[in-house]
C-alpha positions, 0 to 999 in steps of 0.5 A: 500500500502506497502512502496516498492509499494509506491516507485514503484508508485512514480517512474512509476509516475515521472520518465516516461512520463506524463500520466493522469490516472497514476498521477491521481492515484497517487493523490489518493493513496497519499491523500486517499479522491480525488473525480473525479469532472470536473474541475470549472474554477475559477478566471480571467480565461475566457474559452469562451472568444474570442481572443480580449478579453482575449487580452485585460485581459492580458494588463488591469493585467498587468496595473493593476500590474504595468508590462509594456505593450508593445506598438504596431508597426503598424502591426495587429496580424491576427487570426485564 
């Protein structure tokens, strides 16, 4: 790739819209050795948790971190 089509490739990219398959090409135009792998959730993240559950990570993080946890006001959240 010349550098005008390289100029080109990052305005289309990053002056329009996002579009995955235009900024998938764009990772691998600029780092050359990208592989189409599915993505591995990693870290604290719980795709099939449920709502309570992911509730409860966020006030056991923010203990954790010291951030304040707000206190709740007699209502109930409804779920859907």
């Amino acid at each position: 790739m010349d550098k005008s089509q390289a100029g080109q490739l990052i305005r289309e990219t990053f002056e329009s819209p996002f579009d995955k398959d235009r900024f998938k090409a764009f990772v691998k135009n600029l780092l050359n050795t990208v592989e189409d792998a599915p993505f591995i959730y990693r870290g604290k993240f719980i795709p099939d948790a449920n709502v309570k559950e992911a509730i409860q990570l966020w006030i056991d993080t923010a203990r954790e971190f010291g951030d304040p946890v707000p206190e709740p006001k007699g209502r109930r959240l409804m779920y859907a």
